[in-house]
Every structure is written in structure tokens, then in C-alpha cells.
C-alpha positions in Angstrom: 95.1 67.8 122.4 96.8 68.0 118.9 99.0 65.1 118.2 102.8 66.7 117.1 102.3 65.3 113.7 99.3 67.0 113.1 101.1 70.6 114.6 103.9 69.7 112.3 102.0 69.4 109.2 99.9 72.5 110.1 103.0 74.9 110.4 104.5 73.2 107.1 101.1 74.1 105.5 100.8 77.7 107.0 104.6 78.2 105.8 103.7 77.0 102.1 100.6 79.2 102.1 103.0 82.0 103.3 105.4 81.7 100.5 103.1 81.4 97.7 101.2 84.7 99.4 105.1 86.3 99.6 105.8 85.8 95.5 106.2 88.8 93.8 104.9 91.1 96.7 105.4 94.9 96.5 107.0 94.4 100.1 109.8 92.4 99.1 113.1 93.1 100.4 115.0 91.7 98.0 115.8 88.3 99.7 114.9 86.1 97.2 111.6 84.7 99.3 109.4 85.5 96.0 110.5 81.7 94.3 109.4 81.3 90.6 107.1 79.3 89.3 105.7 77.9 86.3 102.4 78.4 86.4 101.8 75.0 87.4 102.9 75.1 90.9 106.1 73.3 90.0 109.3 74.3 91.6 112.1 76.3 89.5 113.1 74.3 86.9 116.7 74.2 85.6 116.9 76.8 82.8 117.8 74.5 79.5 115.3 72.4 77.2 116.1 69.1 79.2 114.2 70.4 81.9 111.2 72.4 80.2 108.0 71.3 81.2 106.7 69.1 77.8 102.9 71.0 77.4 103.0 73.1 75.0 102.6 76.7 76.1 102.4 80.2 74.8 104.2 83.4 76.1 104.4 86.3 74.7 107.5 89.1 74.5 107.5 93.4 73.5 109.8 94.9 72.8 110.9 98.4 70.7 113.9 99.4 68.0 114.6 100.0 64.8 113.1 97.8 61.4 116.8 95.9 61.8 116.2 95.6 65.7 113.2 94.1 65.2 114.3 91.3 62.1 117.0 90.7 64.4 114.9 89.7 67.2 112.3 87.8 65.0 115.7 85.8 64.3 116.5 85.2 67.5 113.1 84.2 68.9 112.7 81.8 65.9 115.9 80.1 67.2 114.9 79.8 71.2 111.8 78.4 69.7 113.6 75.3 67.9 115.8 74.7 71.4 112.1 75.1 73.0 110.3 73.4 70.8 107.2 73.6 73.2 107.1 77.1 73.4 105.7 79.8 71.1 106.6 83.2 71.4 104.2 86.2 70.6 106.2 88.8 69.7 105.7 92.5 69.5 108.1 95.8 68.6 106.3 99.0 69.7 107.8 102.1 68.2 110.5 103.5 70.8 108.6 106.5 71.5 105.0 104.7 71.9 107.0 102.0 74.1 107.4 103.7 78.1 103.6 104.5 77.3 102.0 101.2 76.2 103.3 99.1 78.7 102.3 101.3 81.1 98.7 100.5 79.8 99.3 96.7 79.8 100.3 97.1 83.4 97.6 98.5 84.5 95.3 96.7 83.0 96.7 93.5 83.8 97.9 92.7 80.6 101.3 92.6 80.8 103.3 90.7 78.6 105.3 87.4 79.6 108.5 89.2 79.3 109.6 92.9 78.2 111.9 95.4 77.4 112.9 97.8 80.9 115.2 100.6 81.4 116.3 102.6 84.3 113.5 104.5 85.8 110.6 102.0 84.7 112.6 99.1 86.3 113.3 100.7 89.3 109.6 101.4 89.8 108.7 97.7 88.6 110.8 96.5 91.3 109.4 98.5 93.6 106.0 98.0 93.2 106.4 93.8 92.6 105.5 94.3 89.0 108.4 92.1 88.1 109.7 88.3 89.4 113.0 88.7 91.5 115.2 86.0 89.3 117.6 84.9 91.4 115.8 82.0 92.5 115.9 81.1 88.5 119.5 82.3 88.1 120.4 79.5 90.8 119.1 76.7 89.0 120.1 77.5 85.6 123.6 76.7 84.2 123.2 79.3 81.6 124.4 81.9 84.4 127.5 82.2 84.8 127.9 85.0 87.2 131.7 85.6 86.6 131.2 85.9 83.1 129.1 88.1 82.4 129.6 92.1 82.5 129.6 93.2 86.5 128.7 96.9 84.9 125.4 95.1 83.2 124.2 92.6 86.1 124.7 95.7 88.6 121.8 97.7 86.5 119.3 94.8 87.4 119.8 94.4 91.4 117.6 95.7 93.7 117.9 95.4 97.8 114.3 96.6 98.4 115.5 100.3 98.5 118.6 100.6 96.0 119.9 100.1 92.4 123.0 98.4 92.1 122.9 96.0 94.8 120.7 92.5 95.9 119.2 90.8 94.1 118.8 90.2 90.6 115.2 91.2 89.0 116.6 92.1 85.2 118.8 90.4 82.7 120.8 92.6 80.6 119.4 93.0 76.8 122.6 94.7 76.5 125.3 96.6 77.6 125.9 99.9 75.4 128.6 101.5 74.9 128.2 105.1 73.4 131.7 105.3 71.1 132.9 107.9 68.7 132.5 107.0 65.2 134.1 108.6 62.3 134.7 108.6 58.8 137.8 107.3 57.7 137.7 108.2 54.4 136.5 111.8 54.7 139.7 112.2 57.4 142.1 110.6 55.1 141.0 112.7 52.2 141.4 115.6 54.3 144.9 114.8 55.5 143.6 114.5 59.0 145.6 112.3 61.5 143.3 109.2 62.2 141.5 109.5 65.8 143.1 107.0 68.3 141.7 103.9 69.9 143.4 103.8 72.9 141.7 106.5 76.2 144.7 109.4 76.4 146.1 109.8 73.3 144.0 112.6 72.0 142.4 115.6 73.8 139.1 118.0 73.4 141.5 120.7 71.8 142.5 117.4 69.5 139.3 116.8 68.7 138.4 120.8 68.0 141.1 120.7 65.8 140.5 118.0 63.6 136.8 118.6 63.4 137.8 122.5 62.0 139.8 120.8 59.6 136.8 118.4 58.2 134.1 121.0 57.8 133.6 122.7 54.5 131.0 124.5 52.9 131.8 122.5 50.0 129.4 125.2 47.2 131.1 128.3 48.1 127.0 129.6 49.2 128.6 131.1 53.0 126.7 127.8 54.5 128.5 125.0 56.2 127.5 121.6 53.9 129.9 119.5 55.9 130.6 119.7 59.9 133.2 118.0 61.4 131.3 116.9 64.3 128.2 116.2 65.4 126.3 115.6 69.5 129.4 115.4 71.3 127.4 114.5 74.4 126.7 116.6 77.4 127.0 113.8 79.8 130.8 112.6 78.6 131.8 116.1 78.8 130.2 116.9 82.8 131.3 113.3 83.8 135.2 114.0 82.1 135.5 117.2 84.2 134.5 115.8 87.4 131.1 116.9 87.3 127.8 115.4 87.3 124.0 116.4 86.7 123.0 115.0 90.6 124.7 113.0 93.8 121.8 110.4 93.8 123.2 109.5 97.7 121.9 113.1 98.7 119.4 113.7 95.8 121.5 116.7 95.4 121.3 118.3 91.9 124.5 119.5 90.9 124.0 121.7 87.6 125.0 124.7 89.5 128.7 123.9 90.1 131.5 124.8 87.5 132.9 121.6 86.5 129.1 121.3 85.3 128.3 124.6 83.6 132.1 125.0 82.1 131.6 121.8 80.7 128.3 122.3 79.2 129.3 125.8 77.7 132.6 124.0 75.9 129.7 122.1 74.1 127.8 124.6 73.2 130.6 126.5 72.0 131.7 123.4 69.7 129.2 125.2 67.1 128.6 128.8 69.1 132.5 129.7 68.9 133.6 127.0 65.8 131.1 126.6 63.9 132.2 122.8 63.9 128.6 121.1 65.1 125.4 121.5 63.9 123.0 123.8 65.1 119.4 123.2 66.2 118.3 124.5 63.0 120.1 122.2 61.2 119.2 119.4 63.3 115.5 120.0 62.3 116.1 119.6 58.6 118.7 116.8 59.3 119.6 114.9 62.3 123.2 114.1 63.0 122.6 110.4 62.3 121.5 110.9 59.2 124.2 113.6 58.2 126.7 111.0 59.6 125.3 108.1 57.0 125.3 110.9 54.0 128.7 111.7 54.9 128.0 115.0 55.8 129.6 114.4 59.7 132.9 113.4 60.3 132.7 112.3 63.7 129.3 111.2 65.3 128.3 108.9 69.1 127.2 105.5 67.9 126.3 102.6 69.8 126.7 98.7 69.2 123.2 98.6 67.9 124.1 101.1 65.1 126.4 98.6 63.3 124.0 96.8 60.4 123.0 100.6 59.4 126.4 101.5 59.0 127.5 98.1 57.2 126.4 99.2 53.9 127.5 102.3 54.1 129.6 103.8 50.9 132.9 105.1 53.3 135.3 103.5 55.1 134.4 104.3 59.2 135.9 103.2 62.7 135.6 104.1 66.1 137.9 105.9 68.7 138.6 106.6 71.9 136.5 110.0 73.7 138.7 112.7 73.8 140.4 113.2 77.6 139.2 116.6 79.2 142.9 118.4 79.0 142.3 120.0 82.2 141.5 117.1 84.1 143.2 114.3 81.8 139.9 112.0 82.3 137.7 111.0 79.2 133.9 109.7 79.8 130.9 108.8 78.0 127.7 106.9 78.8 127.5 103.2 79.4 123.9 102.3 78.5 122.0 98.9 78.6 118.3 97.5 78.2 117.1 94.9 80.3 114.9 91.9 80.1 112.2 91.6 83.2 109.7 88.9 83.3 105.9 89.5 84.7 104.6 88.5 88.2 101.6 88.1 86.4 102.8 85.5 84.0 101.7 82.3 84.1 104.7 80.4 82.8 107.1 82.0 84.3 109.4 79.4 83.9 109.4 79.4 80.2 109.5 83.7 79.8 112.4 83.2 82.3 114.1 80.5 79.3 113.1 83.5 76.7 115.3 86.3 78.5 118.1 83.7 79.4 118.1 82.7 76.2 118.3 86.3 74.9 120.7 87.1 77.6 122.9 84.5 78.5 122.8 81.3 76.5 126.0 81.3 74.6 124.6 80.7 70.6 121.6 83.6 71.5 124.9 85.9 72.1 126.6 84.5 69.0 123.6 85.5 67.2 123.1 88.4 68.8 126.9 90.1 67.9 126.8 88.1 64.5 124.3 90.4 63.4 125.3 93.7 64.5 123.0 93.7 67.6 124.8 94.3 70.8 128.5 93.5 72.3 128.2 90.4 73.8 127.3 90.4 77.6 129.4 86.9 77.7 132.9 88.1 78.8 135.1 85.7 77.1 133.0 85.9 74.0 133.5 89.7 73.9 136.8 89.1 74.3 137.8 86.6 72.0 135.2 85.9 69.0 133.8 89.3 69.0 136.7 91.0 68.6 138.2 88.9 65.8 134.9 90.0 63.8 135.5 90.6 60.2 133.2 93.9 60.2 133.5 97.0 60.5 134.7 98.7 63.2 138.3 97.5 63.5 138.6 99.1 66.5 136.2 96.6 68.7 138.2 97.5 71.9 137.2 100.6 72.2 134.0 99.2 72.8 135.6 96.9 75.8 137.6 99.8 76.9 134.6 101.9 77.7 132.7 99.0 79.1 135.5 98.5 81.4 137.4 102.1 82.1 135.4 105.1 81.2 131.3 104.4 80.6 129.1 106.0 83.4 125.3 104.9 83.9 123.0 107.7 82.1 121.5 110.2 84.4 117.9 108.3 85.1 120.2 105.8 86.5 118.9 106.4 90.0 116.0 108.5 89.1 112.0 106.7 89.5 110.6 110.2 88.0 112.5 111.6 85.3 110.7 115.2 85.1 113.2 116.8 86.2 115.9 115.3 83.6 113.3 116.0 81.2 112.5 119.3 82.0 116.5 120.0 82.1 116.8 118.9 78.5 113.7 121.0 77.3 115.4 124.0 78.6 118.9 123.3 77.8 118.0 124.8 74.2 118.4 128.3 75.9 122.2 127.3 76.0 122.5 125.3 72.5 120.8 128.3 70.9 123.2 130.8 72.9 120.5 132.9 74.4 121.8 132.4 78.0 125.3 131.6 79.1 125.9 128.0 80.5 126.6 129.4 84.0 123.1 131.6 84.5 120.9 128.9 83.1 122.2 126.5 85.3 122.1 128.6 88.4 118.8 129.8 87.2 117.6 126.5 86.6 118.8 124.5 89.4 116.3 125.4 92.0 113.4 124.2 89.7 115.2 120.8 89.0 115.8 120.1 92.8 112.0 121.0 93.4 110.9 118.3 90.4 113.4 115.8 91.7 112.0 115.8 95.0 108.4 116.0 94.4 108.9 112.7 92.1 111.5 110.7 93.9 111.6 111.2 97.3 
């Protein structure tokens, strides 16, 4: 007969050979069961450099962005290095449009890097598949996190239950949190004579907005051709969302295109340069896009994000931001609220360190500094956003816009929700039928709908 010592320290080791079996499964339910390690077998260490294990290791970290992005981040990692002085950091920027694809390769060959860049979709199929470490079981032990402190609209992108987005668990921390605001030329609208756009969410409409953009474009050479538009990508999304629309209901998987406060919306874009001649058309787009026009001063009012801010530094105008327009029929105004996150690999074999990198990157107060200081991101810190980084002696003066659409009017991007994005894609690729005013906003969408449900539900459910 087993003694009861002996049965005790058999189940203790069957329950420790369960749990190290459990980490990072694809079957995980969000529970936090899947405990980080270090590579070493250690238990979670507490997420500052008094507790970093002393060996010195090597992790490596890709990411994608613009030239700035990536100086900024070769800045940033240089500083976690000298608060980890044990640690090295490989560092690599793919090109934004090689990124989705190359890490998809890494993946699958078992190569993925220590920590990464993920978004939406790719997250939510991460999760899914146990591709990435749940981090709450780091979060715990760290004092870096601060739950109450940092952006509810950012940590909500990042939790998974085992079925949803936007609730469990923690497997993400935010790069970022983006809010898409309206830039616009101060100088050009004061030369004009053109009321200055307002900051605060009501105090201008989309007639408002018509109006003043009408008032900024010029053919400046007298040629019949429009050298200067008043406008430029006033996005589809703000537009649907401001009416009371929306491209899908993700708690039916119902795609929604078809329904006027959609298609109305969409053909009020399209008419922006179809009926006014105030945007760009597609033609135009191909031998200049609107960010560019925007930097030559050719575009008096343009989306920007945060990350925009060191290219528009040096520019040779005076520019702000504003408030989104409201939707006069509805009196709401909306726009997109996106963010990047930082995931860390089940495959990485010192986790505990790649979980320092994105905390670092994420959360730890002087990263964040860093991170605003140099044009990067808001702040995902709450009282740094709103204290420090609004007192910012750069351009724009109007910081709280960004705040307000943060916390009033941003709305998750479509793929929010979505694990196959075909169908947002395909949407996109046939939208030009509208832009280019081949098909009226309502047929297309009707037309269209049908296809996009059958996409949607081929890929995601």
C-alpha cells in the first residue's frame, strides 16, 4: 500500500506536469492557467530590473513603420537596454506592407520573434491558436501595471475569454492607442479668411465642413484644374459610424452595408468630390496621395494620427487639429480609434525578459515619456496624457482633441472582430465603383452585400 506521503507527492507532481503541459495551449480559456516563464523554469518574476534574472540573454523584437518609427524605436530599445543591462534586443522593422506576411512565415516555421507588433485580426487568431503568452500572470507581478491608469479603450483590444475580443484576459499590451483626428492648415484657412475649425465635438457640422473646404480650394493657374482641395479622405468609417450605421453587427455576424444610414453616408462621401469638387479624386490620388498633398500644402484639411506628428514638425505652415464634424441629421460625430499591440511568443525562451521589453514599451512611465516626447503615440499612461502631454510645446495646440476622441467619439476599425478580413478587403476593392461614380452608393451596397456576408462567413464562422 502507498504511504499518504508518497500519494501526496505524486498528485503534486502530476499537477506540475499538468501545468507546464497547459502553458500557452491552443485550448486555453482564458483563465490565466498558461503561467509565464523565463525560460529557465523560474516562476514570474516581478517586472522591473531588481528582479531580472542576472545571465545575460538575448531576445529579439519586429516590428514595422515609417524611417521616423523605426529611429524612434531604436531610441527606445537602446534605453530599456541600459535599465536591463542584461538584455540585448535584436531589433527588426519590416516594411508595413511586407509585415502581416513575414511573420506569418516566422510563425510557421517556428521562428517567431521574442516579441512583435499585432493588430486586430492577427491577434485574434494568435490567441486563438496559443501563438501568444496570456500576460496576466505577468501583469500580476509587475508594478509597472497599473490597471486604472491606463486607457480602458486600449487594454480592452488585448483581452480574450477563449471565444471573444474585449473581455478576459489580457494576451496584448497596447503599442498605442490612435486616435484618427482632423488636421488642417492654419495658415492656408487664415489666409483665406476661413473661420478656424473647432476643437471641442458639436461645434461644427458636415455642411460646416463642406463649406469651408469650398472656400479653400483653388485652381490657383487659372488651367480649369483644381491645384488646391480643401479636403482630403474624410473617412468612410467616421461618416457610417456618425449616422448610426455600421459596416457589420459582429454579435450576429450580420453585414450591414445594405441599410441607409450606411449607403447615405457613404454617397455624402463620395459626393465630397462627385458633387463639390472639394476632395481628390482617384486620379489624383495616383499621382499624389492626400498625405503628401497635405505636407505640400496642397490640402487644407486631412485625417492624421499621433504617429504623424515628427513629419509634420518641420513643416513650413502653421497646422492644428479639430474636432470631426457632427452628422447634422443625427448630431453625433465619429471617427476610428486605432491601436497596435505588443504580444510576446509562446515559443520564446525568455519570456520573462520579452515580457520587460513590451512593458517597458507599454507601460513603464520614462518608455511613455519617450515615447510622446518624440512624436510617437499619446501616452497610454492616463495621468501622463493628461497632464505632461498636453502641456507639450509642439504642435498641435489642440492635444485634447486627441483625449476627446479617445474618450467620447473613436470606434474600433472594422477588423475589430473579424479573424478573416476578405471580405473587408474585398469591400474596399470594390468601393471604387462608388468613388469613381459608376454606381450609386445604394445599388452597390445592395449589390454587394450578399457577396460580403458569403466571405464573412466562409472566413469567420
Amino acid at each position: 500500500m502507498m504511504k499518504k506521503g508518497s500519494m501526496k507527492l505524486g498528485l503534486v507532481l502530476i499537477l506540475c506536469m499538468g501545468l507546464l503541459l497547459s502553458a500557452c495551449s491552443s485550448n486555453n480559456n482564458g483563465s490565466g492557467s498558461d503561467k509565464g516563464n523565463n525560460g529557465s523554469g523560474n516562476a514570474v518574476n516581478e517586472g522591473n530590473s531588481a528582479e531580472t534574472p542576472k545571465e545575460n540573454v538575448k531576445i529579439s523584437f519586429m516590428g514595422h513603420g515609417s524611417p521616423q518609427e523605426k529611429e524612434i524605436f531604436a531610441k527606445l530599445i537602446k534605453a530599456y537596454e541600459t535599465k536591463y543591462s542584461n538584455v540585448k534586443v535584436e531589433y527588426t522593422s519590416v516594411p508595413p506592407a511586407e509585415y502581416n506576411q513575414k511573420l506569418s512565415t516566422l510563425v510557421a516555421s517556428g521562428k517567431t520573434p521574442d516579441v512583435f507588433y499585432v493588430s486586430g485580426p492577427q491577434f485574434y487568431k494568435f490567441a486563438e491558436a496559443g501563438t501568444i503568452q496570456n500576460l496576466q500572470p505577468f501583469l500580476e507581478t509587475t508594478e509597472l501595471f497599473q490597471e486604472g491608469n491606463v486607457w480602458k479603450q486600449a487594454l480592452d483590444r488585448y483581452r480574450y475569454d477563449g471565444k471573444l475580443l474585449g473581455q478576459g484576459d489580457i494576451y496584448g499590451l497596447p503599442k498605442d492607442v490612435g486616435p484618427w483626428t482632423m488636421a488642417y492648415n492654419k495658415t492656408m484657412f487664415e489666409e483665406a479668411g476661413v473661420e478656424l475649425p473647432p476643437a471641442e465635438v458639436g461645434g461644427w457640422d458636415w455642411n460646416d465642413w463642406i463649406e469651408a473646404a469650398k472656400k479653400l480650394t483653388k485652381d490657383e493657374n487659372g488651367d480649369g484644374k483644381t491645384d488646391i482641395y480643401g479636403g482630403a479622405n474624410f473617412p468612410l468609417e467616421g461618416a457610417v459610424w456618425a449616422s448610426g450605421g455600421d459596416f457589420i453587427d459582429y454579435a450576429t455576424g450580420t453585414i450591414k452595408i445594405d441599410q441607409p444610414e450606411f449607403y447615405n453616408a457613404m454617397q455624402w462621401v463620395a459626393d465630397l468630390r462627385l458633387k463639390h469638387n472639394i476632395t481628390p479624386s482617384p486620379e489624383d490620388e495616383k499621382a499624389m496621395n492626400a498625405y503628401s498633398r497635405f505636407v505640400a500644402g496642397k490640402v487644407g484639411m486631412f485625417p492624421m494620427g499621433p504617429w504623424d506628428q515628427p513629419g509634420f514638425w518641420d513643416l513650413p505652415f502653421e497646422w492644428d487639429i479639430a474636432a470631426w464634424p457632427v452628422n447634422p441629421g443625427t448630431g453625433q460625430a465619429s471617427t476610428w480609434l486605432g491601436s497596435m499591440g505588443y504580444a510576446v511568443s509562446c515559443k520564446s525562451k525568455h519570456a520573462q525578459e520579452a515580457f520587460n521589453l513590451a512593458a517597458y514599451l507599454a507601460l513603464d512611465a520614462e518608455g511613455q515619456k519617450q515615447n510622446y516626447e518624440l512624436g510617437q503615440a499619446v501616452p497610454n499612461l492616463v495621468d501622463m496624457a493628461k497632464g505632461e502631454f498636453l502641456e507639450m510645446d509642439k504642435a498641435p495646440a489642440n492635444r485634447q482633441v486627441f483625449l476627446d476622441v479617445i474618450e467620447k467619439y473613436g470606434h474600433p476599425p472594422v477588423e475589430f472582430g473579424s479573424k478573416d478580413t476578405k471580405w473587408i478587403d474585398t469591400m474596399w476593392q470594390e468601393a471604387g465603383k462608388v468613388w469613381d461614380g459608376k454606381m450609386t452608393a445604394e445599388a452597390w451596397a445592395k449589390e454587394l452585400a450578399p457577396k460580403l456576408q458569403e466571405l464573412y462567413d466562409k472566413g469567420n464562422k
